[in-house]
Biopython code that builds the backbone (N, CA, C, O; Angstrom):
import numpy as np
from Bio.PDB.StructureBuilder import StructureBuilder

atoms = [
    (1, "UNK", "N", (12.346, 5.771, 13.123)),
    (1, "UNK", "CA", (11.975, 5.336, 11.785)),
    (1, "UNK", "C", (10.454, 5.157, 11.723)),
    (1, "UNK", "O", (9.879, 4.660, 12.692)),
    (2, "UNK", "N", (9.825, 5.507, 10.719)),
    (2, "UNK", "CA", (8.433, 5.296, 10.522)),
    (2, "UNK", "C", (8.174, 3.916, 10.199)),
    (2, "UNK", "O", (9.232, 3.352, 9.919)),
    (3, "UNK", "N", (7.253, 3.219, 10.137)),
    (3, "UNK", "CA", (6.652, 2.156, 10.071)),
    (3, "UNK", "C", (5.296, 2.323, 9.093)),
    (3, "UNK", "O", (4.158, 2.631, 9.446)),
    (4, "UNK", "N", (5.760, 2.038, 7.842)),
    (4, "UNK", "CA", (4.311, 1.755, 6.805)),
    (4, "UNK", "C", (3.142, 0.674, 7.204)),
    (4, "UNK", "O", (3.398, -0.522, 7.348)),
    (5, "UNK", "N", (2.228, 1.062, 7.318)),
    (5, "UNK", "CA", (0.835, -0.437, 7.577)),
    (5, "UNK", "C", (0.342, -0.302, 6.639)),
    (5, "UNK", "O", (-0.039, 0.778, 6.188)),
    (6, "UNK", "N", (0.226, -1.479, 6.075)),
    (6, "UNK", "CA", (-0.487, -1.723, 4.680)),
    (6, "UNK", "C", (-2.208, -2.637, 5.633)),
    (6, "UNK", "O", (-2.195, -3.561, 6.446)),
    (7, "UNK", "N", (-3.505, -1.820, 5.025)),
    (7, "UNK", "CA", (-4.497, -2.575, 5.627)),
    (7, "UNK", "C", (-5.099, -3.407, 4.776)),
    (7, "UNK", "O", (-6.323, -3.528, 4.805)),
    (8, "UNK", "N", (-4.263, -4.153, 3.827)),
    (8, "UNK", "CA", (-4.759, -5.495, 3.658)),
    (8, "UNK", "C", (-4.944, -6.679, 4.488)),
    (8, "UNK", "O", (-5.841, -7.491, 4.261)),
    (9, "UNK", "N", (-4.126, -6.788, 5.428)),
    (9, "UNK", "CA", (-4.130, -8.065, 6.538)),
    (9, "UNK", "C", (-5.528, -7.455, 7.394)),
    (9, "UNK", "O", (-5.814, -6.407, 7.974)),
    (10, "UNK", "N", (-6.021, -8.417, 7.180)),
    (10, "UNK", "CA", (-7.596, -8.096, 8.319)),
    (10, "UNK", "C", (-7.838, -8.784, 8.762)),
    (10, "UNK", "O", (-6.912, -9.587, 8.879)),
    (11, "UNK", "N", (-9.188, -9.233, 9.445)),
    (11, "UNK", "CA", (-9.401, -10.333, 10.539)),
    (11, "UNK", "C", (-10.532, -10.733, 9.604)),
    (11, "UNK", "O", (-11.004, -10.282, 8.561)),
    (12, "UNK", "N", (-10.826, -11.994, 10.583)),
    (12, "UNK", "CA", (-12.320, -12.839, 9.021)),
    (12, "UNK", "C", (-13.268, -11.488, 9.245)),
    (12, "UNK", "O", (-13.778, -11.103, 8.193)),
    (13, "UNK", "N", (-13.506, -10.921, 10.091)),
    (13, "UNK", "CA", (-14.851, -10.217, 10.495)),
    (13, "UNK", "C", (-14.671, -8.657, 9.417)),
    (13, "UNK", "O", (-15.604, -7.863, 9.286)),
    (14, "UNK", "N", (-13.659, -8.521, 8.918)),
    (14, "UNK", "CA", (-13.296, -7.000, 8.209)),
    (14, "UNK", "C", (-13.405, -7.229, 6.687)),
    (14, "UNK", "O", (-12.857, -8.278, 6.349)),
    (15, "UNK", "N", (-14.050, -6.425, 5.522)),
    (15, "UNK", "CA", (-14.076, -6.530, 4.354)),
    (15, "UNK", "C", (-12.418, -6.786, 3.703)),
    (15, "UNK", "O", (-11.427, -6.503, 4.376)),
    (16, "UNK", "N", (-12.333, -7.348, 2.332)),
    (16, "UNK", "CA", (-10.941, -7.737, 1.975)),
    (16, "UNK", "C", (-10.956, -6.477, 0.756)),
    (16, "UNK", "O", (-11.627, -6.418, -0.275)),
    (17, "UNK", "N", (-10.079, -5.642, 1.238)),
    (17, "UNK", "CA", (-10.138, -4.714, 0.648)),
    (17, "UNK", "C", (-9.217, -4.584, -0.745)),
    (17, "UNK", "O", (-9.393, -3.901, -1.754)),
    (18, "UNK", "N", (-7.783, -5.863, -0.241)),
    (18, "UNK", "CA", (-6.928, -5.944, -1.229)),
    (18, "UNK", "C", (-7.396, -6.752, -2.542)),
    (18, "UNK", "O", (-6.722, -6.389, -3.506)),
    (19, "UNK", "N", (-8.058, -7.440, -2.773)),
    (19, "UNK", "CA", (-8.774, -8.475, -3.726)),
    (19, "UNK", "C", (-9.081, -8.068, -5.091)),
    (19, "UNK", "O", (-8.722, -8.311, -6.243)),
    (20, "UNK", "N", (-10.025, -7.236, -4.356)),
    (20, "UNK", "CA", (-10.534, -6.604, -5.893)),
    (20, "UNK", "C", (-9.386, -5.092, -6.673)),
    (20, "UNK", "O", (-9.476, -4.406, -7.691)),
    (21, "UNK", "N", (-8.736, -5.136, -5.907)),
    (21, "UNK", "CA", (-7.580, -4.039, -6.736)),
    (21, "UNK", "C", (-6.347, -4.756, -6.690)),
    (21, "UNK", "O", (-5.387, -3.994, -6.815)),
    (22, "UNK", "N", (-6.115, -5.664, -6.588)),
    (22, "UNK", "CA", (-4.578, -6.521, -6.448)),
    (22, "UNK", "C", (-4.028, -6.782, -7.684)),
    (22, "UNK", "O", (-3.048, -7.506, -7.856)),
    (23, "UNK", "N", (-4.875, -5.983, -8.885)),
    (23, "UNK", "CA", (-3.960, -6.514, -9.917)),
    (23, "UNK", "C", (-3.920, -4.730, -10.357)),
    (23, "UNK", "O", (-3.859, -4.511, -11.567)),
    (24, "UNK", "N", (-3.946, -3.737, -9.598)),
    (24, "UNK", "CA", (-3.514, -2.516, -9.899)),
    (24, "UNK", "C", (-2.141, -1.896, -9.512)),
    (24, "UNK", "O", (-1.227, -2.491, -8.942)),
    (25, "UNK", "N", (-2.150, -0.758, -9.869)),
    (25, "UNK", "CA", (-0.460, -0.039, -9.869)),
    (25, "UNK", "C", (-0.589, 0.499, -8.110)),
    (25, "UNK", "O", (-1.466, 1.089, -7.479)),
    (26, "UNK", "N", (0.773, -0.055, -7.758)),
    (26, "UNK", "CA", (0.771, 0.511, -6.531)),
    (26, "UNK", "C", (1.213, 1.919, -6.329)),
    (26, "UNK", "O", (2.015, 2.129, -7.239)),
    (27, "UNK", "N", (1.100, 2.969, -5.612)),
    (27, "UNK", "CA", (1.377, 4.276, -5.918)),
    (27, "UNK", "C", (1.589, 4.486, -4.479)),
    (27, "UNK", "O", (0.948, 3.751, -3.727)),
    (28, "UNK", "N", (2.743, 5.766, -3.729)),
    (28, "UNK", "CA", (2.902, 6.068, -2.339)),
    (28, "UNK", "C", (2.619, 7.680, -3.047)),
    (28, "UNK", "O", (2.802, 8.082, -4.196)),
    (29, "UNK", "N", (2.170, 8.275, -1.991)),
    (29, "UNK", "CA", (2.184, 9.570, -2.313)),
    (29, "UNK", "C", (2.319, 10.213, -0.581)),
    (29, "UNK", "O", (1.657, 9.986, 0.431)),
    (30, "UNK", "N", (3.202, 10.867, -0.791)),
    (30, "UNK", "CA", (3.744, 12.497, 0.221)),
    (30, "UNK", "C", (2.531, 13.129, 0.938)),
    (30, "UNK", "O", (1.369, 12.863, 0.632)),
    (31, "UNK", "N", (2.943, 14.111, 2.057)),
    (31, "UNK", "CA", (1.491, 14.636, 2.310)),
    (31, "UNK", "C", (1.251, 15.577, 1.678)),
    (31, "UNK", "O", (0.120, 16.048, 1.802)),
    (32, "UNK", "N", (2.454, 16.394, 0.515)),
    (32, "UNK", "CA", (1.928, 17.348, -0.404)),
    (32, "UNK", "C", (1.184, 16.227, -1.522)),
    (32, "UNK", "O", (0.824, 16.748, -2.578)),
    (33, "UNK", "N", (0.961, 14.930, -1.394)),
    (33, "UNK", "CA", (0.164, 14.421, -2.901)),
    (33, "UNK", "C", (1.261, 14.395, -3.682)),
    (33, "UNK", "O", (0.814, 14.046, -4.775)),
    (34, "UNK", "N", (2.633, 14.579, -3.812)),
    (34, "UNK", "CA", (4.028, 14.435, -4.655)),
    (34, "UNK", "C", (4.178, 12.390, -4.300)),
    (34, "UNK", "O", (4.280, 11.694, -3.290)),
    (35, "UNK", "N", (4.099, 12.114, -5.947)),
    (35, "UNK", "CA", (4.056, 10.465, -5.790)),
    (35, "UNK", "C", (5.866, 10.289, -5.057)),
    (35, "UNK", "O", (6.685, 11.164, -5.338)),
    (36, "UNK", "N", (6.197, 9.323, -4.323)),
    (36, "UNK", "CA", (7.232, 9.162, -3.925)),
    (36, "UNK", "C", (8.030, 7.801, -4.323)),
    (36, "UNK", "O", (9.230, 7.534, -4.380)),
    (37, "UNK", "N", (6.998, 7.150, -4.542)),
    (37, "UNK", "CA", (7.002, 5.532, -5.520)),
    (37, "UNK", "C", (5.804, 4.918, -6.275)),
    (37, "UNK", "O", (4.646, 5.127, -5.913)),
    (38, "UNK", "N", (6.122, 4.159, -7.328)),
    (38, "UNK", "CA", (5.029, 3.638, -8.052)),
    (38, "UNK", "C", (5.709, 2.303, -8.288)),
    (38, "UNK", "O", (6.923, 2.197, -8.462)),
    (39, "UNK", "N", (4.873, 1.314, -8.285)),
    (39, "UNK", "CA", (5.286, -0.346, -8.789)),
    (39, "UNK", "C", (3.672, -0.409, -9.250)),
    (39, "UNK", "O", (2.586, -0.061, -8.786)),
    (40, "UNK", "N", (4.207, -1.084, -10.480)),
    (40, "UNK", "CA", (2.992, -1.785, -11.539)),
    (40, "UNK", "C", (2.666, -3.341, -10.602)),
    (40, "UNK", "O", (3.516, -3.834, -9.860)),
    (41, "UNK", "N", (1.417, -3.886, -10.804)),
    (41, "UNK", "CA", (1.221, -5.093, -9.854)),
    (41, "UNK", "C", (1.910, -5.941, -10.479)),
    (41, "UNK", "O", (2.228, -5.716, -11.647)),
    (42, "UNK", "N", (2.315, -7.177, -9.793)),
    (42, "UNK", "CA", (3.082, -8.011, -10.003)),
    (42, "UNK", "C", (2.137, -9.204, -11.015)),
    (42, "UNK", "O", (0.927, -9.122, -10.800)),
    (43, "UNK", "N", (2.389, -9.864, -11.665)),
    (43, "UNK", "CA", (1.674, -10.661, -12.718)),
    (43, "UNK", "C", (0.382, -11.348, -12.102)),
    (43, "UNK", "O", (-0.784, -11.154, -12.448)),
    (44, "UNK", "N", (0.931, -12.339, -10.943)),
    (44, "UNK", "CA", (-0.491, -12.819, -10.460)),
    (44, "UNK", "C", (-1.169, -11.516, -8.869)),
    (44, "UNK", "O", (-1.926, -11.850, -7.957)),
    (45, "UNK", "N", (-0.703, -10.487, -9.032)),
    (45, "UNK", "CA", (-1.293, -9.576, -8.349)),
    (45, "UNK", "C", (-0.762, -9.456, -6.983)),
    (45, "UNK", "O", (-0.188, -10.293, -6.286)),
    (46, "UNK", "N", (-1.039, -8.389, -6.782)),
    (46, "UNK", "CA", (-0.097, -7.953, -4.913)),
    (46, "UNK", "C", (-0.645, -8.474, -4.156)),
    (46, "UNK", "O", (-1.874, -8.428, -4.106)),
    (47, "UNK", "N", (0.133, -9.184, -3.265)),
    (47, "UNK", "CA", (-0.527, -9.701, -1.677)),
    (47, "UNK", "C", (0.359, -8.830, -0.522)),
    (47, "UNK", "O", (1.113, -7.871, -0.684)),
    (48, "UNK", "N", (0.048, -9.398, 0.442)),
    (48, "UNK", "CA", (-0.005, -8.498, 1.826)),
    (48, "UNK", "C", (1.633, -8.342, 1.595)),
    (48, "UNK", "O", (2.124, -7.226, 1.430)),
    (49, "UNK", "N", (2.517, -9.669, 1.598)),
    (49, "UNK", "CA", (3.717, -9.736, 1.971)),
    (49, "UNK", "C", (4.674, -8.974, 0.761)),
    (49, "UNK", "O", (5.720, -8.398, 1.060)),
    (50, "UNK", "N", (4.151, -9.057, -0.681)),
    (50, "UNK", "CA", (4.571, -8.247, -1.675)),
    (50, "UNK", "C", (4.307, -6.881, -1.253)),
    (50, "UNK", "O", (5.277, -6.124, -1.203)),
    (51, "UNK", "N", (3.126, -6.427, -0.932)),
    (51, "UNK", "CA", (3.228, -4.903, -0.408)),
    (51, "UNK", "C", (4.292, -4.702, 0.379)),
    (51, "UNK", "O", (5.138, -3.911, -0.038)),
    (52, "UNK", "N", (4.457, -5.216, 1.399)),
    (52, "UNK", "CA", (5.380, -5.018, 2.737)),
    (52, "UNK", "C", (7.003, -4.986, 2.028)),
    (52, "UNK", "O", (7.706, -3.976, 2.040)),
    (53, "UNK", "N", (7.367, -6.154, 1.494)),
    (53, "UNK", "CA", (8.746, -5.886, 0.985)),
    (53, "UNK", "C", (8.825, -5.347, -0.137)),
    (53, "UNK", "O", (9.821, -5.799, -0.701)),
    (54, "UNK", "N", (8.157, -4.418, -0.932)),
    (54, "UNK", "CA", (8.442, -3.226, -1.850)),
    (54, "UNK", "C", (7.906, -2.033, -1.119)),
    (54, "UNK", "O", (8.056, -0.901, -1.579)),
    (55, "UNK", "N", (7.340, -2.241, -0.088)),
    (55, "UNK", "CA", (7.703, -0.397, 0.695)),
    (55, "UNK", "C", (8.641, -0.426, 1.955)),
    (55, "UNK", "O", (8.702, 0.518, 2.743)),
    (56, "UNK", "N", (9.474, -1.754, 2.100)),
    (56, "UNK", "CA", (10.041, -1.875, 3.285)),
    (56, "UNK", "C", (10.937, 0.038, 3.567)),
    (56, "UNK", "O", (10.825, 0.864, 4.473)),
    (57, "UNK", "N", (11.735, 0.017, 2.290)),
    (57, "UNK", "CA", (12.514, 1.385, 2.261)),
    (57, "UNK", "C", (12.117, 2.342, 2.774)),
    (57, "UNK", "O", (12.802, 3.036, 3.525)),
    (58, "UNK", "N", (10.665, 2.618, 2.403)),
    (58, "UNK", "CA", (10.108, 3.773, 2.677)),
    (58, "UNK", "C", (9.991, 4.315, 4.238)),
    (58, "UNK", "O", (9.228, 3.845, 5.082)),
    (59, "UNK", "N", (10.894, 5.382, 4.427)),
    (59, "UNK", "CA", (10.970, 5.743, 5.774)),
    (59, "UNK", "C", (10.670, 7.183, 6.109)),
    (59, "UNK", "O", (11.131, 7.688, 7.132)),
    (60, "UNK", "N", (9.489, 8.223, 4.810)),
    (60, "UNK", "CA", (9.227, 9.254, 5.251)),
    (60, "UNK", "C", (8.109, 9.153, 6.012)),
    (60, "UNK", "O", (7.227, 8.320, 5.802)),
    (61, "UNK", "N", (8.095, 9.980, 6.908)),
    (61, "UNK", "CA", (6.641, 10.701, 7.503)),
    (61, "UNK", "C", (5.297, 10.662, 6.465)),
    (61, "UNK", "O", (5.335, 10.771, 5.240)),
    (62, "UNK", "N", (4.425, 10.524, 7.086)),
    (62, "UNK", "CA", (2.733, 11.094, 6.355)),
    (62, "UNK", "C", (2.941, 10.411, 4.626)),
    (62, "UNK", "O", (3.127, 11.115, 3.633)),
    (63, "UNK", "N", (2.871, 9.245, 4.632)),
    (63, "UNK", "CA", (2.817, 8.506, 3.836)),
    (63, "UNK", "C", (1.586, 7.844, 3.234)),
    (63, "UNK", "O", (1.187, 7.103, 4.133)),
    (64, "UNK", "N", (0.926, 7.742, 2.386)),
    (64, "UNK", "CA", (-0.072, 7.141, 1.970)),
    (64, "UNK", "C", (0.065, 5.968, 0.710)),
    (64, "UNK", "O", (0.552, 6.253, -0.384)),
    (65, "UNK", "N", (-0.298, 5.011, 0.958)),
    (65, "UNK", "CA", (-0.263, 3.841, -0.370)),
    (65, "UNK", "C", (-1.591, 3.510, -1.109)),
    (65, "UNK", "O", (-2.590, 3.042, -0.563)),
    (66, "UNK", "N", (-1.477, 3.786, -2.294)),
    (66, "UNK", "CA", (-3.187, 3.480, -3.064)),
    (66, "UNK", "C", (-2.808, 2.189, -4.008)),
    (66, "UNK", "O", (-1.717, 1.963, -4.532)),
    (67, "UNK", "N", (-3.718, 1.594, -4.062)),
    (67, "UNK", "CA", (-3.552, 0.564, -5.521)),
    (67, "UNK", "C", (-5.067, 1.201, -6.433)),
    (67, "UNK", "O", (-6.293, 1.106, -6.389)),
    (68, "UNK", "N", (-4.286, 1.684, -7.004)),
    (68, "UNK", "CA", (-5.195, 2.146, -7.711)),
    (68, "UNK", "C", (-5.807, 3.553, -7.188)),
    (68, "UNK", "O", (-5.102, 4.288, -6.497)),
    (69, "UNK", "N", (-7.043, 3.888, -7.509)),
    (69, "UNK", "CA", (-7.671, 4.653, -6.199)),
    (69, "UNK", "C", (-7.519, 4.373, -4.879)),
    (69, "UNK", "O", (-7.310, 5.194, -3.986)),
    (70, "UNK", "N", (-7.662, 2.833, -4.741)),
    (70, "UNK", "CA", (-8.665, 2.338, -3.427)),
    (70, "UNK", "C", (-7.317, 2.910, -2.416)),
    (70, "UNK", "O", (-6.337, 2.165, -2.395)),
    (71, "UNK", "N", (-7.264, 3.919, -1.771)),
    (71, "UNK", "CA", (-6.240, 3.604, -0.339)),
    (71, "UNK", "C", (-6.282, 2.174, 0.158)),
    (71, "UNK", "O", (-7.233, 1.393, 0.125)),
    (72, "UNK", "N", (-4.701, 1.939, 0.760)),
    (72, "UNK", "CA", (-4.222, 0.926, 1.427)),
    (72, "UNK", "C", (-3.700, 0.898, 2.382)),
    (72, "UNK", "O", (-4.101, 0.141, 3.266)),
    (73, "UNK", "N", (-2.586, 1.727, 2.569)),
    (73, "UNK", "CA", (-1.687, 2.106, 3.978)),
    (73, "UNK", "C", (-1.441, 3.559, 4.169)),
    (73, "UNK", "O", (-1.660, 4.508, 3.417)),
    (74, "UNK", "N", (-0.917, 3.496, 5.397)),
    (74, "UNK", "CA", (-0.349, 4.589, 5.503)),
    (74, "UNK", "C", (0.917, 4.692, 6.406)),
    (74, "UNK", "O", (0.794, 3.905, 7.345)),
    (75, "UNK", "N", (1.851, 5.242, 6.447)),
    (75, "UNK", "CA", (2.572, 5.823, 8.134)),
    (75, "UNK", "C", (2.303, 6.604, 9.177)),
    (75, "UNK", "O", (3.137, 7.176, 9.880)),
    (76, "UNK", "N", (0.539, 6.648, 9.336)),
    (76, "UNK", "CA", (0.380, 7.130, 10.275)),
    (76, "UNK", "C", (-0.988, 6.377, 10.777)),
    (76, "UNK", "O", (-2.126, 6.766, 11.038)),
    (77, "UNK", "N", (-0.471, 5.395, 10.781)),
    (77, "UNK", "CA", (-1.815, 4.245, 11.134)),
    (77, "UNK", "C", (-1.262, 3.946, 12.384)),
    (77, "UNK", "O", (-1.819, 3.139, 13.128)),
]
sb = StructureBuilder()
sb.init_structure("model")
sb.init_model(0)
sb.init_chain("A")
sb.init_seg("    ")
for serial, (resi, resn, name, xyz) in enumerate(atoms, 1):
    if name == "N":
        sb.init_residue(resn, " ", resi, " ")
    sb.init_atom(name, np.array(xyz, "f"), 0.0, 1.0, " ", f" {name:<3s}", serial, name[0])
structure = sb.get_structure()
């Protein structure tokens, strides 16, 4: 089974990348770029653990997660 990493969880020393897009549409896209899921952000905005249990399902290969533009995860991290 693949394993999605979402790189919002960082250490103090790493920029917070989730912050400033946490109130955008989450989007997974395929390695052809074919979207595979979309969730609108949640009212007070996505955090680490909301990412994680709305892509828990996701069990294809070469996976990518954007909020918005900004990339977030992938399955091949």
């Amino acid at each position: 089974m693949w394993q999605f990493t979402l790189l919002s969880a960082k250490a103090p020393y790493e920029p917070d990348i989730l912050t400033p897009v946490a109130h955008l549409t989450l989007t997974v896209l395929d390695a052809d770029r074919n979207r595979v899921f979309e969730m609108p952000a949640p009212e007070p905005g996505w955090s680490q653990w909301m990412l994680e249990s709305v892509t828990a399902h996701l069990t294809l290969p070469e996976l990518d997660a954007f909020l918005g533009e900004e990339w977030v995860g992938s399955t091949e991290i």
